[in-house]
C-alpha positions in Angstrom: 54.0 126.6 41.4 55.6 129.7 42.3 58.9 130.2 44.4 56.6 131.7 47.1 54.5 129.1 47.0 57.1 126.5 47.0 59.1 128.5 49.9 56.1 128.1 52.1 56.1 124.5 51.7 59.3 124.0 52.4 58.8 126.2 56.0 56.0 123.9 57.0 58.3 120.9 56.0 60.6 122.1 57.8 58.2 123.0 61.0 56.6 119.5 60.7 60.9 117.8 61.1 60.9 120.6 63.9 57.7 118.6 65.5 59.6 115.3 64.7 62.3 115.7 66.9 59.9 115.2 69.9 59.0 111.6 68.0 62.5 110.6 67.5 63.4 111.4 70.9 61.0 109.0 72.4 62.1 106.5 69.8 65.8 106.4 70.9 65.8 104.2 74.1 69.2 105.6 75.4 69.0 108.4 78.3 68.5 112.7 77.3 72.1 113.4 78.3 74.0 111.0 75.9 71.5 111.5 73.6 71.8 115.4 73.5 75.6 114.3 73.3 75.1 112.7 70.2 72.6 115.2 68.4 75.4 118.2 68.9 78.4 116.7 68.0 77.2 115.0 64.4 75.4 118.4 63.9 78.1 120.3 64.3 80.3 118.1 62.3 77.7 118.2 59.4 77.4 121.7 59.3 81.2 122.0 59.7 81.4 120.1 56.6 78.5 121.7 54.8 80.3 125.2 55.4 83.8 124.1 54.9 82.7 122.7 51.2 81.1 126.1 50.5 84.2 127.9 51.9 82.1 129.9 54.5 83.7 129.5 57.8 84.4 132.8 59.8 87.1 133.8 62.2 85.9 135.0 65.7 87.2 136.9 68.4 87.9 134.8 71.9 85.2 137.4 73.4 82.9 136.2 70.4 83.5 132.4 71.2 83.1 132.0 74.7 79.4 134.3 74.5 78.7 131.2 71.8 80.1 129.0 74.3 77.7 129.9 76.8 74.4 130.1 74.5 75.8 126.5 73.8 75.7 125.6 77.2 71.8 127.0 77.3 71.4 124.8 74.3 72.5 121.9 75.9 70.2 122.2 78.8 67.2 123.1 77.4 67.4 119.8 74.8 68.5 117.7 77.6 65.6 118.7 79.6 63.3 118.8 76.4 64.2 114.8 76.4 64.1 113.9 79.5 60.4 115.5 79.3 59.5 113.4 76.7 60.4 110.0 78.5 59.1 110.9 81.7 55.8 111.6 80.2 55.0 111.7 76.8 55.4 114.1 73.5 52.0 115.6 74.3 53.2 117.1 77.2 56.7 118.2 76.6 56.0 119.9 73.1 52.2 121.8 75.0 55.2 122.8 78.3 57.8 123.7 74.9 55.1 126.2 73.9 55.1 128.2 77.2 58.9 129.8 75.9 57.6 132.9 74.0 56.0 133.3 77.9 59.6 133.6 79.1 60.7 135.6 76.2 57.9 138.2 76.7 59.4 138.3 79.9 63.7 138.1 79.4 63.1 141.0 76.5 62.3 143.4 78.4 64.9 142.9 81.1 67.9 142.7 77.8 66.2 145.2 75.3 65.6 147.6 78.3 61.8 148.3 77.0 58.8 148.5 79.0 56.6 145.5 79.4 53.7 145.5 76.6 50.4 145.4 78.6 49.1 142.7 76.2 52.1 140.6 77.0 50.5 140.5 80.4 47.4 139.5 78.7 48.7 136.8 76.7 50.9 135.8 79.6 47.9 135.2 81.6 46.2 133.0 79.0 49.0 130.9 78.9 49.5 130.3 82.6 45.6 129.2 82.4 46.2 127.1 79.8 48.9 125.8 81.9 47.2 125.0 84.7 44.5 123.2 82.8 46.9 121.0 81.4 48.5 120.3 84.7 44.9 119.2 86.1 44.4 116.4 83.6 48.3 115.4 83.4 48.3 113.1 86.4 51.3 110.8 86.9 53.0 113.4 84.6 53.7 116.3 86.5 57.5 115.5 86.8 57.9 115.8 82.9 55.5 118.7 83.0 58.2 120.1 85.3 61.1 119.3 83.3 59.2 120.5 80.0 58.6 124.3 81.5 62.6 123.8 82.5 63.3 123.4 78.8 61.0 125.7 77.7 62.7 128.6 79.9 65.8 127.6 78.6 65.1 127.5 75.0 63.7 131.5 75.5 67.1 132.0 76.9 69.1 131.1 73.8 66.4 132.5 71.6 67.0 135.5 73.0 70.8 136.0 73.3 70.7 134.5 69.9 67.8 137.5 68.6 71.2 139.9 69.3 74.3 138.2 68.7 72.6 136.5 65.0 72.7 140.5 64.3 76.4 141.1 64.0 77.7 136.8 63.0 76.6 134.8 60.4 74.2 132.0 61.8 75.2 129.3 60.3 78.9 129.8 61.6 76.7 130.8 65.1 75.3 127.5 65.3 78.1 125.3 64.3 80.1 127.2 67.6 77.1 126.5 69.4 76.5 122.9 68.8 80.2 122.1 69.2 80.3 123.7 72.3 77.1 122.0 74.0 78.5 118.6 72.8 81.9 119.1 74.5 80.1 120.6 78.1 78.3 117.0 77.5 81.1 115.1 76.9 82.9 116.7 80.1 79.9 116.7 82.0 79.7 112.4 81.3 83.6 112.6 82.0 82.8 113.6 85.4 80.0 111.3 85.6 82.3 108.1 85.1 79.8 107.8 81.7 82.7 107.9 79.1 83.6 104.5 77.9 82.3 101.8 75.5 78.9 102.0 76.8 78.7 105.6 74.7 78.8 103.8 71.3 77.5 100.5 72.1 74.3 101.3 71.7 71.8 99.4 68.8 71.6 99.6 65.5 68.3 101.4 65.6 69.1 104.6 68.2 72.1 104.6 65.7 69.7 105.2 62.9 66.9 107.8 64.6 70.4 109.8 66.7 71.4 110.1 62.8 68.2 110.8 61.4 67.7 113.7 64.7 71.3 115.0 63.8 71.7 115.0 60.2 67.9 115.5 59.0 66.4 117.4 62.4 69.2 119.5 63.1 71.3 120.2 60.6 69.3 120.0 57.2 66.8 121.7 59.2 68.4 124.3 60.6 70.4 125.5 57.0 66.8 125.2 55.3 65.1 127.6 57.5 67.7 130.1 57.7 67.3 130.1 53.2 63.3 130.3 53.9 64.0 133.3 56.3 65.4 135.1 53.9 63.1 134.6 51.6 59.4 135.1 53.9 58.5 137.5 56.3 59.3 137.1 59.7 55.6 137.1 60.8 55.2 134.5 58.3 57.9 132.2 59.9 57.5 133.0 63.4 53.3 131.8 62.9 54.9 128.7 61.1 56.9 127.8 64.3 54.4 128.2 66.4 52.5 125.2 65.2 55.5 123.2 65.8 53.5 122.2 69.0 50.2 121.1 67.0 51.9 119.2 64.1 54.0 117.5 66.9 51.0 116.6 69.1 49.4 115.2 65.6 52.3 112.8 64.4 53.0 111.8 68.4 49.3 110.4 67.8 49.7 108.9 64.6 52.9 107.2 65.0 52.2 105.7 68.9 48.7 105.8 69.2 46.6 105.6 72.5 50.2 106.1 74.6 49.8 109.9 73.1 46.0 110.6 73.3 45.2 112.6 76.9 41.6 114.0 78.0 39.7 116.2 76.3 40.6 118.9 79.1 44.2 118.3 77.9 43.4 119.4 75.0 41.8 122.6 75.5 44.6 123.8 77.5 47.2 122.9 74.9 44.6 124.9 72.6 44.9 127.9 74.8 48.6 127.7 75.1 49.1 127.5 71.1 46.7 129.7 70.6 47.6 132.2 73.0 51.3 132.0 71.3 49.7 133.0 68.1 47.9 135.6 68.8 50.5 137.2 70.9 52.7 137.2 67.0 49.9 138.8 65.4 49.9 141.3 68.0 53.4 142.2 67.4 53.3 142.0 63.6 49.8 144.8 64.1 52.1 146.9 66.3 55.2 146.7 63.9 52.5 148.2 61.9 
């Protein structure tokens, strides 16, 4: 087997613990917010740990910090929404609404790259919001994690996109670990507020224990340092495609693993089809115009 070959294993891997996360999250029984908590604060610490051991931590400038500060804060909304999605509905839904972000990318580039609008954005933006609707239709006693899922899906194109220029000039490992410590301390404050900080936050059983680690350790952290060596390594078309079927291998396992709670109407389908497939096409677009 080659180490091409082997690479491009590893991406889908990856992809498929990507599509996990929505699994897990309907798993763990305790609410998004403390759940988000959790997630950022053992990732951080692991990847503290994982760069502290291979003597790779950075110094930053204040100015540097606080911009990481506030993608953190992006972070922490968009997976606090992303969860809350995914128990107000199901993982169908919150992974098809999860999709729609390149939508809002297509749209926030533009506006922070200062470049004119591609007309076959609008094309591929227009597929989308059909596919959208079509999914909305046949999502009946759904529509508030719908809601909450477009939410997340804004917000994750928010931090993709400040990330796309600030990953240019900082390493992103030492990016993320800022990052992920940052959106578990605007949690923490935020529960402070909330009266939420007390026993309650670690009495919690031995099995949202296990899947918070597993989501933490395996979803966020191995995941994250594994992509970043397969990026180096494949093309960026190539990984960019790969993500994009996050969605599908998601919608796939969410069937496997809970069965009939997971499987919608046919119409469902083809407008989760148009979404994801309207995603792809608009990266092979890009890739012919790079070209």
């Amino acid at each position: 087997m080659t180490e091409r070959t082997k690479t491009l294993l590893l991406m889908h891997f990856v992809v498929v613990i990507f599509g996990f996360t929505g699994i897990l999250g309907k798993l763990i029984t305790i609410e998004a917010v403390p759940l988000v908590f959790w997630r950022t604060a053992i990732g951080a610490g692991a990847i503290y740990v994982w760069l502290k051991l291979k003597n790779k931590i950075t110094k930053k400038s204040w100015t540097t910090i606080a911009k990481l500060c506030g993608v953190g804060i992006l972070i922490a909304i968009h997976w606090v929404t992303f969860f809350a999605s995914i128990k107000a509905s199901n993982v169908s839904i919150a992974l098809t609404m999860l999709a729609v972000s390149p939508l809002f990318v297509g749209f926030l580039e533009p506006v922070i790259f200062r470049r004119k609008i591609d007309p076959k954005e609008i094309f591929i933006a227009a597929i989308i919001v059909v596919g959208v609707g079509v999914t909305l239709r046949y999502s009946s006693g759904y529509e508030w994690g719908v809601f909450l899922g477009l939410i997340s899906a804004l917000f994750a194109s928010l931090f993709a996109t400040i990330n796309g220029v600030l990953v240019k000039t900082h390493d992103a490992s030492n990016i993320s670990l800022v990052e992920l410590f940052c959106a578990s301390l605007a949690i923490f404050l935020l529960m402070a507020v909330r009266g939420e900080v007390g026993v309650e936050l670690i009495q919690m059983n031995l099995m949202d224990w296990f899947y918070i680690t597993i989501l933490a350790l395996v979803a966020t952290s191995f995941a994250f340092i594994a992509f970043t060596h397969v990026m180096k390594i494949l093309t960026p078309f190539t990984t960019t495609v790969a993500i994009n079927l996050e969605p599908l291998y998601a919608i796939i396992l969410a069937v496997i693993v809970f069965g009939e709670e997971e499987i919608m109407d046919v119409q469902f389908y083809i407008g989760a089809s148009m979404i994801i497939g309207a995603i792809v096409l608009n990266t092979i677009l890009k890739q012919e115009k790079k070209e």
